[in-house]
N, C-alpha and C positions, 0 to 999 in steps of 0.2 A: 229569669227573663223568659217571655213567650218566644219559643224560637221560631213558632209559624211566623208572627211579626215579621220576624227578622227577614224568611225568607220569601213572604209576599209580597212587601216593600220591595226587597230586592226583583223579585221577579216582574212584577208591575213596573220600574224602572226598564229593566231589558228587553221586554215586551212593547211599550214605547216608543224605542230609538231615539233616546233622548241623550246617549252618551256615544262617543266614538269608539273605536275600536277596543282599543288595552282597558280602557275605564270598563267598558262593557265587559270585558274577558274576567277582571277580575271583579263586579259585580255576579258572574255567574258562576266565578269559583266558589263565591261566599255563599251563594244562594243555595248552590249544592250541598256544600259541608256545613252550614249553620254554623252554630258557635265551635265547632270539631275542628274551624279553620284554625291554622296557627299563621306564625307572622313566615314561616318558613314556608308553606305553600305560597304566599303571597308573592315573597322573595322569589320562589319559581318560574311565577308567572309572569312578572314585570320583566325576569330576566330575558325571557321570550319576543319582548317587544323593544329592547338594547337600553331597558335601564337597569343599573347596578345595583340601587340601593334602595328604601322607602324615600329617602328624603328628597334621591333625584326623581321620583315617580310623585312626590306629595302633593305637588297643584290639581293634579288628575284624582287623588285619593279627597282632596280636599271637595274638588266637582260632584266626588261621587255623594259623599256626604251632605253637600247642600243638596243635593236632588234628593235624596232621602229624605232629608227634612221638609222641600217643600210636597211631596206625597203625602207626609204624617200630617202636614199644616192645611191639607186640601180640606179636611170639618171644619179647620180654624182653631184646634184642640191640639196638642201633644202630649199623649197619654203614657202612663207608665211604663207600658210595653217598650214604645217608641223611642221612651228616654233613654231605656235599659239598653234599646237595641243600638243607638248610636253611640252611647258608653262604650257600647261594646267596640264598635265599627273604630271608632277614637283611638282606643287602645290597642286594639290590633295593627292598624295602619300608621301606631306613632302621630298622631297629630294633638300638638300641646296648646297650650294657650296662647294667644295674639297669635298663631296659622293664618287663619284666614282672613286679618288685616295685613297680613304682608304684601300678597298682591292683589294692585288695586281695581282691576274689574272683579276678584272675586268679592271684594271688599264693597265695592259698590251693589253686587249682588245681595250680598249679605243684610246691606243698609235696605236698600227696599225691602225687603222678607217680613225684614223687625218694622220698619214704619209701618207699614201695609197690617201688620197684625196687631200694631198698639192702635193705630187707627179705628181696627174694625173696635177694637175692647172699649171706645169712646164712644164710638157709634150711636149705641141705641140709649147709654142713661148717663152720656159727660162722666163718664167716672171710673176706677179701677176698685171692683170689687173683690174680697177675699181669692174668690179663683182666677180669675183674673192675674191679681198679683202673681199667683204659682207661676201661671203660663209665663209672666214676664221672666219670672226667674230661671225657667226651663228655657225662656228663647236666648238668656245670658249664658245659660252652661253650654248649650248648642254649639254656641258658635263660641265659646270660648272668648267671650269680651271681658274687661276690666269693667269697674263699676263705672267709670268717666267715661269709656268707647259706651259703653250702655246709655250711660245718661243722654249724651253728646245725640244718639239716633233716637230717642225715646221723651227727652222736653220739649221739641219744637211739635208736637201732637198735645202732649200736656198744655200746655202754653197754648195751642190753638182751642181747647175745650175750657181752659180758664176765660181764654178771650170770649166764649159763649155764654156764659153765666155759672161756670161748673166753682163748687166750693174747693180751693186750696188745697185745702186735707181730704180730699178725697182721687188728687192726683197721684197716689203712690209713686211722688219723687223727689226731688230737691229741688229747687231752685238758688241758682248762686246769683251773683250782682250782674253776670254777663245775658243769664237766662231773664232777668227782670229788664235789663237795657234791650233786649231782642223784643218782650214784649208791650216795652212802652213804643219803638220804633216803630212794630206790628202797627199799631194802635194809631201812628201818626199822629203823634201829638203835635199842636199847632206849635210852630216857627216861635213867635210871640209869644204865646204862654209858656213855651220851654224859657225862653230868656228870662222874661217873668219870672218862671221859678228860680233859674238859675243867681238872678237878683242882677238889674242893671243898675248906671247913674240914677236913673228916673225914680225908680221905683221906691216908695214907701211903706211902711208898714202898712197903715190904712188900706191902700189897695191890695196888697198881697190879703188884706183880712176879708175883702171886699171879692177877692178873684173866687177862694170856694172853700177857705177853712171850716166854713159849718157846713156839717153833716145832716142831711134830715133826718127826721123822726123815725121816718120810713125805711129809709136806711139801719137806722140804729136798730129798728126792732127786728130788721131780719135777721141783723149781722147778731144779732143778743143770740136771739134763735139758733140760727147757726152754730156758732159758738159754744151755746150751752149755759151760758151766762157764769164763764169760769174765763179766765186769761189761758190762752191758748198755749203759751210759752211754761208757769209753773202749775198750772191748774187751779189757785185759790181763787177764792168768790171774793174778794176784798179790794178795796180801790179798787175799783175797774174804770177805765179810760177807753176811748174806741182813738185806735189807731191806725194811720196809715202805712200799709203794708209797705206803698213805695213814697217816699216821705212828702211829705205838702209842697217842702222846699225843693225840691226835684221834679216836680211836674204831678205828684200823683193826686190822683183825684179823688172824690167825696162816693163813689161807688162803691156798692156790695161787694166786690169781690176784690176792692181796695184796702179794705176797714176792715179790723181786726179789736178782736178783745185782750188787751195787756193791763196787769196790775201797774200800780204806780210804779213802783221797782222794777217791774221788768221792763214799761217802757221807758224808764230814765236811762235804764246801762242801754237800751237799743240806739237812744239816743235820734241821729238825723242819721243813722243806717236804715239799709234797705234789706228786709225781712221780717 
């Protein structure tokens, strides 16, 4: 680990006045002794200010560390050093995993940092590319999130760059059956045509065939394109079928970024599921 990192971050923090008193004190203990800190000078110094332990001092140790990170995050980058140096700061100050969803303004803190930064990675080309992805995985270890707390701050971005014309596979994430019902909602599909799908008294096949089961041409050749002209789900080139991503009988429509490529087999087990 680059220990100047460690201790200019720090000192840039204290320099600031961006933390109170004790958080301050022991951001300048650390900035003094570098990695040379132990968790017993720590202990020291909290003791100074009438807390006993790490765990009764840990909301303030956990402040210290989101302020750390949004420093490293000021290029929009978190680089090796940076990772190395909150590893570090983690370890020493005892802060494990789901910390800093426990309390919920720090939690809320937290949730902006990550939208705010998955936002910018959409930014400029709808898509999360090769580095990109790191960063995501760096702002997951950061803050100590499970892959669900990650997902939960990190689709509703996805999902807003899909709703722009961004290709699927290139949103480095999941989407589950709740994240496709947020982005047909998004989308405001009409009253009517949801019942429609949904299939009322009235409705007949004819019209349901009549409402937008063909796909254009135009469509087809991007989505082929796209694609790769292989089934997205086993990769063969054989029966291919263009399918919809969120199914015809539920509302989804004849759109690019609706329409996918599935072998006969893979879209018969997909069946009237959505994905």
């Amino acid at each position: 680990m680059n220990e100047k990192n460690l201790k200019d971050v720090l000192s840039y923090i204290i320099s600031s006045q961006a933390l109170d008193g004790s958080i301050n004190d022991l951001a300048f203990l650390i900035a003094k002794n570098g990695t040379n800190t132990t968790r017993k000078d720590c202990l020291e110094m909290i003791n100074q200010s009438d807390f006993k332990t790490l765990k009764s001092f840990k909301t303030n140790s956990l402040k210290l560390i989101i302020a750390f990170a949004k420093v490293s995050l000021k290029d929009n980058i978190v680089s090796e050093d940076e990772i190395k140096s909150i590893r570090f700061l983690k370890l020493l100050l005892d802060i494990n995993e789901g910390d800093f969803m426990k309390d919920k303004t720090l939690a809320k803190e937290v949730s902006i940092i990550i939208t705010n930064q998955v936002d910018l990675m959409f930014s400029d080309d709808q898509k999360i590319d090769n580095d990109e992805s790191i960063q995501k995985v760096n702002l997951q270890e950061i803050f100590g999130l499970s892959y669900d707390e990650f997902a939960k701050l990190t689709n509703e971005a996805a999902i807003a760059a899909w709703d722009r014309g961004s290709d699927i596979l290139d949103l480095d994430t999941y989407f589950d059956g709740n994240d496709y019902q947020k982005w047909w909602d998004k989308n405001n599909i009409d009253t009517e045509l949801q019942k429609e799908a949904e299939g009322s008294d009235d409705d007949t096949e004819d019209s349901e065939n009549d409402r937008s089961r063909k796909i254009s041409q135009i469509v087809k050749d991007r989505v082929w394109n796209r694609d790769n002209g292989i089934c997205v789900k086993c990769g063969t080139n054989e029966n291919l079928e263009f399918d919809h991503i969120i199914p015809f009988s539920k509302g989804g429509a004849n759109t690019y970024r609706n329409v996918q490529l599935l072998c006969e087999s893979c879209n018969r087990s997909k069946s009237d599921s959505i994905g």
